[in-house]
C-alpha positions as CSV (number, residue, x, y, z in Angstrom):
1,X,15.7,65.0,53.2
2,X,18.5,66.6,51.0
3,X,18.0,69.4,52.1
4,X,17.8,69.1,55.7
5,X,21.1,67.4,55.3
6,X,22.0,70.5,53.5
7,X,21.0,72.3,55.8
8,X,22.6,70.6,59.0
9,X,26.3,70.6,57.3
10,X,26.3,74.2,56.7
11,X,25.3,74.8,60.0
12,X,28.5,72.0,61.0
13,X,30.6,74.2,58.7
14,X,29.5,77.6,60.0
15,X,30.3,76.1,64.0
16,X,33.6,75.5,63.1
17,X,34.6,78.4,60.9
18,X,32.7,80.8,64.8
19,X,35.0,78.5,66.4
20,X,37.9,78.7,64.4
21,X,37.3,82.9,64.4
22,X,36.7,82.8,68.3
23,X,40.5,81.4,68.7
24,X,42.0,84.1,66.6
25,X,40.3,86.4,68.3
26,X,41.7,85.1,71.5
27,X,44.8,85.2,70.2
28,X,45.0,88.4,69.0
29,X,43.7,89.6,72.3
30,X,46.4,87.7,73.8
31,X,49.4,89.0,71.6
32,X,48.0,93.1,71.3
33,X,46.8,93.5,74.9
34,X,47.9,90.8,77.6
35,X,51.2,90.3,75.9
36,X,52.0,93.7,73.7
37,X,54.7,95.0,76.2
38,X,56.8,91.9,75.8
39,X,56.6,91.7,72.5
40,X,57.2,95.7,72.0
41,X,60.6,95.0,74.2
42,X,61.3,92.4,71.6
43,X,61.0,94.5,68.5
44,X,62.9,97.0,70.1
45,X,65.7,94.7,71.1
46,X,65.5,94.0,67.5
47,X,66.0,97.4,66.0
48,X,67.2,99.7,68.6
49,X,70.9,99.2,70.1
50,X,73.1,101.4,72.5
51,X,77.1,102.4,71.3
52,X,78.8,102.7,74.4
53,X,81.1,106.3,74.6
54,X,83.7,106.0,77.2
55,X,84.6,108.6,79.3
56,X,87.9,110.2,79.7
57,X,89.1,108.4,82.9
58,X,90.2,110.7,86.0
59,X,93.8,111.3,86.6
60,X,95.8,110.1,90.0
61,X,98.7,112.4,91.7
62,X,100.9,111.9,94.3
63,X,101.1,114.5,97.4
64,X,103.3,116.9,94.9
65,X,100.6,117.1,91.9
66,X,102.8,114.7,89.8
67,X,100.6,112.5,87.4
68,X,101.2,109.1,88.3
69,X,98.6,107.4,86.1
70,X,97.5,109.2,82.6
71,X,95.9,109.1,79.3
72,X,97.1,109.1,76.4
73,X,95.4,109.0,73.0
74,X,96.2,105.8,70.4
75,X,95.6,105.0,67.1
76,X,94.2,101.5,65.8
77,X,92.8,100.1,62.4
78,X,89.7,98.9,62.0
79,X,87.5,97.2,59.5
80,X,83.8,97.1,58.8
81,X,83.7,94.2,56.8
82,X,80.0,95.1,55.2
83,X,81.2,97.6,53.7
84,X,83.9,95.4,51.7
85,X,83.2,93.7,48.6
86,X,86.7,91.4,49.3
87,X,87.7,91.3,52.8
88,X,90.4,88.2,52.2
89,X,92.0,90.7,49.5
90,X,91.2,93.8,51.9
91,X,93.6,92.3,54.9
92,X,96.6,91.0,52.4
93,X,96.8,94.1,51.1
94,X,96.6,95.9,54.6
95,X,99.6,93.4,55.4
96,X,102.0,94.9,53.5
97,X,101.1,98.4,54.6
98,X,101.0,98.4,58.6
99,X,102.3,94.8,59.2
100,X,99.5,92.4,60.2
101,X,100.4,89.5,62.0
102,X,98.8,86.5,61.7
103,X,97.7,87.2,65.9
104,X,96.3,90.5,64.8
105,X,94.2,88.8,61.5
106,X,92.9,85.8,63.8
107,X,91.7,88.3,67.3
108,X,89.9,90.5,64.1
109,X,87.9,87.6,62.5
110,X,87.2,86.2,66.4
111,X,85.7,89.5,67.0
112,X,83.7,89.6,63.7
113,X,82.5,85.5,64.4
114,X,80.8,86.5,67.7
115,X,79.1,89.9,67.0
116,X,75.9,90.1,64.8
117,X,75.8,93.4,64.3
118,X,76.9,95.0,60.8
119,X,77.0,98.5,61.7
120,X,79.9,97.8,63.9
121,X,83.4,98.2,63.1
122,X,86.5,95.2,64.4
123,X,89.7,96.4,65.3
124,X,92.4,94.7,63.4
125,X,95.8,96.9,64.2
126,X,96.1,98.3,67.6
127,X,98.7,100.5,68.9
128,X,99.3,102.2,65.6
129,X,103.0,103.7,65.0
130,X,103.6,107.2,63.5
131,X,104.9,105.2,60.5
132,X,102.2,103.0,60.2
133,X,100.0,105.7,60.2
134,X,101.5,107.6,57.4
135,X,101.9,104.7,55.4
136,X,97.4,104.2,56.0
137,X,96.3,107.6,55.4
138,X,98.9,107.8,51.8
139,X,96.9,104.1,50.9
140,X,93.6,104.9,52.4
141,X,91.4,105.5,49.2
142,X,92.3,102.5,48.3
143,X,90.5,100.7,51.4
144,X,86.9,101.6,52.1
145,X,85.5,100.1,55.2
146,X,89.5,100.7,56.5
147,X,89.2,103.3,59.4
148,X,91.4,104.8,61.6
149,X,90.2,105.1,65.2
150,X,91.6,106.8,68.1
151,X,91.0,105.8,71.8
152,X,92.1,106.8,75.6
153,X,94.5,104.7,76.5
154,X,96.5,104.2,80.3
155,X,100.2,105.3,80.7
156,X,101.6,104.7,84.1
157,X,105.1,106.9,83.6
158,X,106.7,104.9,87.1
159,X,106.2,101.7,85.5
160,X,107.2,99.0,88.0
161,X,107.7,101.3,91.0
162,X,104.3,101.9,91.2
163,X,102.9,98.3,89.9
164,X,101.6,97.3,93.3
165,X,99.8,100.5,94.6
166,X,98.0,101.8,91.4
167,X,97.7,98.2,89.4
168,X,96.4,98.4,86.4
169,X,93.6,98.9,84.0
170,X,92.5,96.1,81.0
171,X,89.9,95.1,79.4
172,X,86.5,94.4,80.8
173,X,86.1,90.8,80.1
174,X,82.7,90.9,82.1
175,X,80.2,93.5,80.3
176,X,79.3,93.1,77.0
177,X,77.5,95.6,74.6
178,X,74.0,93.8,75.3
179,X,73.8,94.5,78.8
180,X,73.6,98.2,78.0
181,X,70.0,97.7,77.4
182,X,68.7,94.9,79.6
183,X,67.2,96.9,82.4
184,X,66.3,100.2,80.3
185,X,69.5,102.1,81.5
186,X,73.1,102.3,80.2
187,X,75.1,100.2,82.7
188,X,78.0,101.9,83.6
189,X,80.7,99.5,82.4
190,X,80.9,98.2,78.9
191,X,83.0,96.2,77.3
192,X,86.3,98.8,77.5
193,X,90.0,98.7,77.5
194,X,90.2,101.1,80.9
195,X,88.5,98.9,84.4
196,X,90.6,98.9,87.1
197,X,91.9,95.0,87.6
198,X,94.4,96.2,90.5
199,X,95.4,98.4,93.2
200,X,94.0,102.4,93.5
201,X,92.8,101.5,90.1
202,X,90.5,99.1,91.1
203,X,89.5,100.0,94.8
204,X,88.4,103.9,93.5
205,X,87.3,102.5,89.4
206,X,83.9,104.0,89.8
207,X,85.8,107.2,90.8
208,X,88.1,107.4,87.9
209,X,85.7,106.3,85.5
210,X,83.4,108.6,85.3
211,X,79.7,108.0,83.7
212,X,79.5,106.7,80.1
213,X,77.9,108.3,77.2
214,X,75.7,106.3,74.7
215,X,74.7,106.8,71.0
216,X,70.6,105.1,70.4
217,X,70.8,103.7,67.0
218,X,68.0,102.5,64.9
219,X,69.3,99.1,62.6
220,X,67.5,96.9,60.1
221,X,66.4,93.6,60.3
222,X,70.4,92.2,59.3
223,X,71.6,94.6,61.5
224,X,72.6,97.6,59.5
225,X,72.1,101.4,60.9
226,X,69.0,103.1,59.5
227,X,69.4,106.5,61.8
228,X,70.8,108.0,65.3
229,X,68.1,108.1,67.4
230,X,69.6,110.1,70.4
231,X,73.1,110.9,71.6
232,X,74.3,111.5,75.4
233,X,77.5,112.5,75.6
234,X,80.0,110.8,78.7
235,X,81.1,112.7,81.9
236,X,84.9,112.2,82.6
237,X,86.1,110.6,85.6
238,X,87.3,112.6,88.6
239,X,91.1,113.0,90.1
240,X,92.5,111.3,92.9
241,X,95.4,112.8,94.7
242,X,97.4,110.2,96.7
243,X,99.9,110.9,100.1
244,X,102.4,109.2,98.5
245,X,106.0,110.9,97.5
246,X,106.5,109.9,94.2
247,X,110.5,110.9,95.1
248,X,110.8,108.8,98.5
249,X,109.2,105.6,96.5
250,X,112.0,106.1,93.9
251,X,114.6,106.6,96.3
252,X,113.6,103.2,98.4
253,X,113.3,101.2,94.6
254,X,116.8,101.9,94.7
255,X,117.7,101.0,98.1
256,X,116.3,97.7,97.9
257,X,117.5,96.9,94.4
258,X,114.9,94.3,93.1
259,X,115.4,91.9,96.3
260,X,112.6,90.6,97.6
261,X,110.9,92.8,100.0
262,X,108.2,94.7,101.6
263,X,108.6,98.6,102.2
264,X,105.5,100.8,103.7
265,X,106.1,104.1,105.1
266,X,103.2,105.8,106.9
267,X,102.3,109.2,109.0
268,X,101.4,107.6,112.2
269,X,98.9,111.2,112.5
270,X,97.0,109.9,110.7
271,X,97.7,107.1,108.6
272,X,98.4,108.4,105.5
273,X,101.1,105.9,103.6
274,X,103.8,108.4,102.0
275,X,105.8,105.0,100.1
276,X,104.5,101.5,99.5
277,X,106.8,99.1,97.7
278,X,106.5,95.5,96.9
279,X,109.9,93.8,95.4
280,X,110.3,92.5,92.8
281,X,107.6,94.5,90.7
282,X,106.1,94.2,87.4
283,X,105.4,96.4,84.4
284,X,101.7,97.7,84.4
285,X,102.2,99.5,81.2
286,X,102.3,95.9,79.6
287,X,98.4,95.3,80.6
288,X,97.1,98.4,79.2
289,X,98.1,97.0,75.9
290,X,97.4,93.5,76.1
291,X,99.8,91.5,77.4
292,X,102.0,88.7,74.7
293,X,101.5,85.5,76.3
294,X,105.4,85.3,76.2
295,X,105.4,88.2,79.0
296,X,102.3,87.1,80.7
297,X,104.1,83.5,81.3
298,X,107.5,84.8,82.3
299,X,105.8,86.5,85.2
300,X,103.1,83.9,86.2
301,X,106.2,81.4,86.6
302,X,108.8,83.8,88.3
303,X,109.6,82.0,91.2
304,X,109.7,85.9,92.8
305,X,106.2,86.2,92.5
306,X,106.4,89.9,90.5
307,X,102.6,90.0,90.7
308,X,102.2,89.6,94.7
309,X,101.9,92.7,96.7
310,X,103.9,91.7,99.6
311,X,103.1,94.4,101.8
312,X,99.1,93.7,101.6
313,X,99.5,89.9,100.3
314,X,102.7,88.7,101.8
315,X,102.6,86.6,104.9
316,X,105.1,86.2,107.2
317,X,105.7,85.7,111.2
318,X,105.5,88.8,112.6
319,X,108.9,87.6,114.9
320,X,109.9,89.8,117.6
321,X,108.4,92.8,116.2
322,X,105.2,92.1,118.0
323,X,106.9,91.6,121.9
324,X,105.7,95.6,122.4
325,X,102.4,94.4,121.6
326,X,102.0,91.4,123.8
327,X,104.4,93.1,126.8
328,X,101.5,96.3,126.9
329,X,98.8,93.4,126.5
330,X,100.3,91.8,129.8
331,X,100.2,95.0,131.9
332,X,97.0,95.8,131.2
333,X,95.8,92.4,131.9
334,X,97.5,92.3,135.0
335,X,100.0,89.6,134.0
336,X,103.2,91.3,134.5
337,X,103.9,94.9,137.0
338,X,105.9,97.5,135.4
339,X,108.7,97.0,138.2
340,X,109.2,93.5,136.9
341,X,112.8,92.1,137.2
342,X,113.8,88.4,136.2
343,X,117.0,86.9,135.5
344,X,117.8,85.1,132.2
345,X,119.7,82.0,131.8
346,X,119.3,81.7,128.2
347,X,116.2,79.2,128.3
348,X,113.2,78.9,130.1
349,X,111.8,75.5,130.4
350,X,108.0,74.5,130.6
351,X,106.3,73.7,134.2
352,X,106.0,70.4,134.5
353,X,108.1,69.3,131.8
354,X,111.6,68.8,130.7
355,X,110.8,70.9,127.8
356,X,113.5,73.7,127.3
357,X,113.0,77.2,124.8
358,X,116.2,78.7,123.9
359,X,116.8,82.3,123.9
360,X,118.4,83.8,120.8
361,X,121.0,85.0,123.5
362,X,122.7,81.1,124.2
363,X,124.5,82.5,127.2
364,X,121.2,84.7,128.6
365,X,120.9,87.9,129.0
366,X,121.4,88.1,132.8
367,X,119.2,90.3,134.9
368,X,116.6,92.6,132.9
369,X,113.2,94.6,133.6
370,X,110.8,95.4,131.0
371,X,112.7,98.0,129.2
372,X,115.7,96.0,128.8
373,X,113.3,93.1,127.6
374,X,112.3,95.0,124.6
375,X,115.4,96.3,123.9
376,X,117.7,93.4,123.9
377,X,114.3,91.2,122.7
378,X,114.4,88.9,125.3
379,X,112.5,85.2,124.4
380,X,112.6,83.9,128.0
381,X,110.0,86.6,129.1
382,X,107.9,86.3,126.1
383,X,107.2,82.5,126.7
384,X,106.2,83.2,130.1
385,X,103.9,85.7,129.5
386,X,102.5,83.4,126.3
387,X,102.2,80.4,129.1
388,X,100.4,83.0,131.8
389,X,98.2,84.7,129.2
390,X,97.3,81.3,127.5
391,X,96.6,81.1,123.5
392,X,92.8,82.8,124.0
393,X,93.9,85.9,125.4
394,X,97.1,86.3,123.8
395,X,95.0,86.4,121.0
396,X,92.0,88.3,121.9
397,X,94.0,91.0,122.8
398,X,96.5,91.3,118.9
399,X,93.1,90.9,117.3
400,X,92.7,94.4,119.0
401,X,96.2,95.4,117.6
402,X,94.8,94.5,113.8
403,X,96.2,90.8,113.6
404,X,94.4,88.4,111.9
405,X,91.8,90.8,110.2
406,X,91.7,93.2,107.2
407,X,93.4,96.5,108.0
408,X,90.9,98.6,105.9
409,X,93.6,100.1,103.5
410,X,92.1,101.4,99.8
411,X,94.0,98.2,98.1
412,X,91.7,95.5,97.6
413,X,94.6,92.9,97.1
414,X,95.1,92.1,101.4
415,X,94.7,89.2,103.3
416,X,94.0,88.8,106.4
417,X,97.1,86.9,107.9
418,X,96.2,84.3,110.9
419,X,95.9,85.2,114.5
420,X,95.3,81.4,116.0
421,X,93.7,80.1,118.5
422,X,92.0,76.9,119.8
423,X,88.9,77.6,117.8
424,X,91.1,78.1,114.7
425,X,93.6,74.7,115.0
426,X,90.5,72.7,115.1
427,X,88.7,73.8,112.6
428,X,91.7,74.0,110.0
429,X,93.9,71.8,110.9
430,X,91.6,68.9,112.5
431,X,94.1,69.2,115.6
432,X,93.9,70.6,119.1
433,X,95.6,72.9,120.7
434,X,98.5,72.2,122.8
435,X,100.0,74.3,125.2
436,X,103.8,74.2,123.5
437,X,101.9,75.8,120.7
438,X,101.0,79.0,122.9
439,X,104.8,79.4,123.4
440,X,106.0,79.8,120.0
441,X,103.0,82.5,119.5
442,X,104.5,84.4,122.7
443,X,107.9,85.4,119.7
444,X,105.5,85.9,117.0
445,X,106.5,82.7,115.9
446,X,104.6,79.0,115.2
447,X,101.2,79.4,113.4
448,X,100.9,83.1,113.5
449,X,101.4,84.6,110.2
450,X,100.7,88.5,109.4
451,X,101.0,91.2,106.8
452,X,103.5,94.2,106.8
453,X,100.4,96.8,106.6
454,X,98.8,94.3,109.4
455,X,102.3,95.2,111.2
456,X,102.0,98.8,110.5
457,X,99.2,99.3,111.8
458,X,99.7,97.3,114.9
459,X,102.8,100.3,115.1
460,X,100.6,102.8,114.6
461,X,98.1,101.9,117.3
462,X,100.9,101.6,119.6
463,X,102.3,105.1,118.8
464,X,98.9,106.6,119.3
465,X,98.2,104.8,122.6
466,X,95.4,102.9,121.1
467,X,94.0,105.3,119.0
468,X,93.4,103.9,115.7
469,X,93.9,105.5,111.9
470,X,93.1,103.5,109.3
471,X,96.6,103.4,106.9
472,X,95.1,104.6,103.3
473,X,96.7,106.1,100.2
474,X,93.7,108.5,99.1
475,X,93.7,111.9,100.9
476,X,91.5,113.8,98.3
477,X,89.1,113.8,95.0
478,X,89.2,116.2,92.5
479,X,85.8,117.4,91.1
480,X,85.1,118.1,87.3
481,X,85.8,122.2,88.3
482,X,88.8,121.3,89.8
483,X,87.7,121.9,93.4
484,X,89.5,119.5,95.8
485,X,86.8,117.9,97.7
486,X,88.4,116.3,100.6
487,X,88.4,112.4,101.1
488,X,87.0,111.1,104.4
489,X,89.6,110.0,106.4
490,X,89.1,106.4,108.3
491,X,89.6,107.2,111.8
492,X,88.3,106.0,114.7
493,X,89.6,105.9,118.7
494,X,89.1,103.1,120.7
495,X,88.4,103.4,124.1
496,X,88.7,100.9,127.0
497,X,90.8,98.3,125.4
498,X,94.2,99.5,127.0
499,X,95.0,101.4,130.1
500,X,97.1,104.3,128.7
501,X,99.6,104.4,131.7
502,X,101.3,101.3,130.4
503,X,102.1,102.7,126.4
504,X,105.9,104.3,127.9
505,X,107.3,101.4,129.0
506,X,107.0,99.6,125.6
507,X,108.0,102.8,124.1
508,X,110.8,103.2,125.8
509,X,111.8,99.9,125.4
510,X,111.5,100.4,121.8
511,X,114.0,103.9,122.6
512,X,116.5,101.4,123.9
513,X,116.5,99.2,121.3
514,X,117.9,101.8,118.9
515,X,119.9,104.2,121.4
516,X,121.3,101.8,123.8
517,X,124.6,100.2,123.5
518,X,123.1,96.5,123.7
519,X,119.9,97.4,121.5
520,X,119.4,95.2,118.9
521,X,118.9,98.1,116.4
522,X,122.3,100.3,117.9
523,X,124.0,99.9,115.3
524,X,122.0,101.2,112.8
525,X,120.7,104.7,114.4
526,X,123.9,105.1,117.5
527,X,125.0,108.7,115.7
528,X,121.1,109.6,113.7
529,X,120.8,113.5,114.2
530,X,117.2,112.3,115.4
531,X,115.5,110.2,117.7
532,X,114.8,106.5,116.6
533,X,111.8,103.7,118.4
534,X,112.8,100.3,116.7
535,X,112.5,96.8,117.2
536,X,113.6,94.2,114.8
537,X,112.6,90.8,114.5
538,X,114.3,87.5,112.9
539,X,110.8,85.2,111.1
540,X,111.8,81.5,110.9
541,X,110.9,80.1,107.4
542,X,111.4,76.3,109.1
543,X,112.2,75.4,112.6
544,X,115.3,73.6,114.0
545,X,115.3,70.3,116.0
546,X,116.4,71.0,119.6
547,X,119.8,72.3,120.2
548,X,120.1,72.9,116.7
549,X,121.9,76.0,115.7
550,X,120.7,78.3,112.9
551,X,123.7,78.3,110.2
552,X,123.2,80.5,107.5
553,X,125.6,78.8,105.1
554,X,124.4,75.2,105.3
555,X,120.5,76.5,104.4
556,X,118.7,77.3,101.2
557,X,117.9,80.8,100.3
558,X,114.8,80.0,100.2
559,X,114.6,79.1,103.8
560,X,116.8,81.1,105.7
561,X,115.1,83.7,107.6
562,X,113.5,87.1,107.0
563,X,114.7,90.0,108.7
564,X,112.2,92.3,110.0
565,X,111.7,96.2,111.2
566,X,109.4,98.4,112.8
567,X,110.5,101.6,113.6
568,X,109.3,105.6,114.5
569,X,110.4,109.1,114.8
570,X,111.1,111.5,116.0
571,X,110.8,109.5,119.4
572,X,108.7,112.4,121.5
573,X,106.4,113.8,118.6
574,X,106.8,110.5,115.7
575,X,105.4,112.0,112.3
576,X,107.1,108.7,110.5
577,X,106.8,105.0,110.8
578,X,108.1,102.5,108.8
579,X,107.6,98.5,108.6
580,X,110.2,96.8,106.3
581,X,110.6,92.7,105.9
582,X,113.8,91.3,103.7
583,X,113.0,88.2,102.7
584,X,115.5,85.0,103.0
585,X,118.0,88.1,103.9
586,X,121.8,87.0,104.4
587,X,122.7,90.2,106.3
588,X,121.6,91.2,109.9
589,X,122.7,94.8,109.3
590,X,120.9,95.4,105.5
591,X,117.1,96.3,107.1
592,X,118.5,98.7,109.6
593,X,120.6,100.6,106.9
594,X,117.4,101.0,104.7
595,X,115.9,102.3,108.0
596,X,118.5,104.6,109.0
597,X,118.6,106.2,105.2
598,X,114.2,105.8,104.6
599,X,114.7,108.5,107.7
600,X,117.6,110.3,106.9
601,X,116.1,111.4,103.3
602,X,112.8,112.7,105.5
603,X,114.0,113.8,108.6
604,X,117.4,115.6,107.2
605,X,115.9,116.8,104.1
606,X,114.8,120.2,103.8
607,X,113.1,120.0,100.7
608,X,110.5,117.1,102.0
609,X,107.1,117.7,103.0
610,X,106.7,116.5,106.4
């Protein structure tokens, strides 16, 4: 009996041991076969980490070869604190030798805190001086784990003039050091001093960067290096050569003299933009080195808004400039004949209503046909063909023109203005249309709001009877050899929109306006050596009651109007076309003297590359 009870708990005992032996097995099936690749990844995200090497980032010209954006190499301190015995003792003493401030110790011992990884080094001086340096490198036996590094830097030698067409490169905030090995590739961005955050910077940053290079380390289980595995080394970014003049964006700074403004000068050819200036401007140079927060707040709260690009970003009614527009949208349309005559009283008053519109012309202007419409800029026709066109078409056919939309232009920073309509009141403003709203459009006025690149455009289209180029600032790439590969141009024609007989009467209504004794742009080009098309517009920042007149000296700057300008030339071949806005402007005359002298120092001067 003993022994068969023996007998039956060895047997108990051997069951559960087979059992206990059948679930290791399982499991060691389980973690060498079914689950070895994830837990190989593991190890090796363990021991194996990627050193980003960044590239030496491509340089960008204007149309002469003059380096607008550059490198330049800078010296910073840095620290690998695991291989110092005292690091509190290490940084006092490095205080009195390059001048640590207490902003530089905290960013270092931020950086340390949130990286694990002991074979890296922490920067704890940037933007070393010449003195600085000297006074290291006489000290530096003294400090192991002290290095001196050296980097690429950005140097934008324009500064502000060129703020709102390059922008600016900064830190990567996005891409960390990890993400060079999630996917089993180097990505291409890590976490660098030299992204594009603005402008040509930032719409061509995978052009300029280049590809990175990596280092493949080998590190121990608390994260020191045990060997170099493998080494790629980077591929430097290419050139970009821009059609702007470097010298017609500094002589237009100095015309406009920090007011606010919008400047963009463009071949109508082919829509290369040969100046683009926003005013005020800013300093990119004060980003590549990581902005103070004393400059960064003076500039967020300047009630000039240094960091808008007006001419992409700034939003204004597009005023009278856009009667050429909506006068060639009528003819085709069959709204208006080109041997139209009307006489002007100095309003025109709604059907059906006792509703009157004032002309900026109190006392009218008298009998007028089309030409004389665009050159004196004659209101009373412009609500009647808004009323007989209605909102819809009116703005069907300036969507055509570029309103309302994205131009296309290589800056990322645009917005798209507002070209309303029915559709568009209702859904934003919970409100529908009503037919006094179509009249203010018919001036460029009421909820219509546009860019000056939107408005350059629409200019261009007009000069090349509805042919359409893109305005861009690239015009060509430069490879690693040097060879200039050329950039493809955005161009495209479209067909069947307008009826091409119609283009010379706005044209030459546009003539009038500058050459013509009662033009509202005589004064400005009456004597020009050259050929001027203009037509100026006056953009209401608030409207006045009725029968309210417009007094400059009883209203705010900020809401007194905005002068604007859209001109070409010569008049029978144009190879220039400028849009120009003044906001808040005080002076009638100002915008067409910064016309008349934008084309006197390209027409009139030998030297310029037309």
């Amino acid at each position: 009996m003993k022994m068969f009870l023996f007998k039956k708990r060895i047997l108990l005992v051997s069951y559960v041991i087979i059992f206990f032996i059948g679930v290791l097995i399982v499991n060691l099936y389980y973690l060498q076969i079914f689950s070895f690749k994830e837990y190989q990844i593991r190890s090796n995200k363990n021991r194996i980490k990627f050193i980003p090497i960044i590239p030496k980032r491509g340089i960008i010209y204007d149309c002469h070869g003059i380096p607008l954006a550059l490198n330049y190499t800078s010296y910073q301190l840095e620290i690998m604190p695991n291989k110092i015995k005292n690091l509190k003792k290490t940084i006092n003493s490095l205080q009195n030798i390059v001048h640590l401030s207490n902003n530089d110790i905290m960013k270092f011992k931020n950086l340390w805190k949130r990286e694990k990884y002991r074979f890296l080094s922490f920067p704890i001086k940037c933007n070393l001086t010449n003195s600085q340096l000297a006074s290291f490198f006489v000290n530096q036996n003294r400090f192991p784990g002290v290095y001196v590094k050296s980097y690429q830097c950005r140097y934008y030698p324009y500064g502000s003039i060129l703020a709102h067409v390059l922008g600016y490169v900064s830190k990567n905030d996005d891409c960390n050091i990890n993400q060079f090995h999630d996917k089993n590739k180097i990505k291409n961005y890590a976490k660098i001093k030299n992204v594009g955050k603005l402008g040509i910077e930032r719409f061509y940053n995978q052009v300029l960067y280049g590809v990175p290079g990596y280092i493949i380390i080998e590190v121990d289980r608390i994260g020191n290096m045990v060997r170099k595995l493998h080494e790629c080394s980077p591929i430097s970014g290419k050139n970009i050569i821009l059609s702007l003049d470097i010298f017609l964006q500094i002589y237009i700074t100095k015309l406009l003299n920090n007011i606010r403004s919008a400047v963009v000068v463009a071949d109508p050819r082919n829509g290369e933009i040969r100046a683009l200036l926003s005013s005020p401007s800013y300093n990119p140079n004060l980003f590549t080195k990581s902005i103070s927060t004393v400059d960064y707040f003076a500039l967020s709260k300047n009630e000039n808004f240094p960091f808008i690009n007006r001419v992409t970003q700034g939003l204004y009614p597009p005023a009278s400039t856009v009667k050429p527009q909506i006068l060639v949208s009528a003819l085709t349309h069959g709204i208006i004949k080109e041997n139209f005559f009307m006489y002007d009283p100095g309003w025109w008053k709604f059907p059906g209503s006792k509703k009157y519109y004032r002309d900026w012309k109190r006392w009218g202007h008298g009998l007028f046909n089309l030409t004389i419409a665009i050159e004196e800029s004659i209101d009373t026709l412009f609500y009647q063909l808004a009323y007989d066109m209605g909102i819809d078409l009116l703005s069907e056919y300036m969507k055509k023109f570029g309103y309302g939309k994205l131009t296309g232009i290589d800056i990322k920073e645009e917005y798209s203005g507002i070209m309303p309509n029915k559709e568009w009141k209702l859904k934003k403003i919970k409100q529908p249309w009503y037919p006094g709203d179509t009249i203010s459009i018919g001036i460029g006025q009421g909820y219509w709001i546009a860019t000056p690149i939107q408005m350059l455009k629409a200019l261009m289209i007009l000069i090349n009877n509805g042919n359409i180029y893109t305005p861009h600032l690239c015009v060509y790439i430069s490879d690693l050899k040097n060879k200039m590969l050329s950039y493809q141009k955005k161009y495209f024609k479209v067909e069947g929109l307008f009826s091409s007989k119609y283009w010379h009467v706005v044209k030459e209504g546009m003539y009038a306006a500058a050459n013509c004794i009662n033009g509202t742009a005589y004064k400005s080009f009456s004597n020009a050596k050259y050929k001027v098309a203009a037509k100026s517009g006056t953009a209401q920042v608030y409207s006045l009651r009725d029968n309210e007149i417009y007094d400059i000296n009883r209203v705010s700057e900020k809401l007194r109007d905005h002068k604007l300008m859209v001109s070409f030339a010569p008049f029978d071949t144009p190879t220039i076309c400028i849009v120009i806005v003044l906001e808040n402007s005080n002076m009638n005359t100002m915008i067409g003297i910064i016309t008349r002298k934008i084309f006197d120092y390209i027409l009139l001067n030998d030297c310029y590359i037309k």
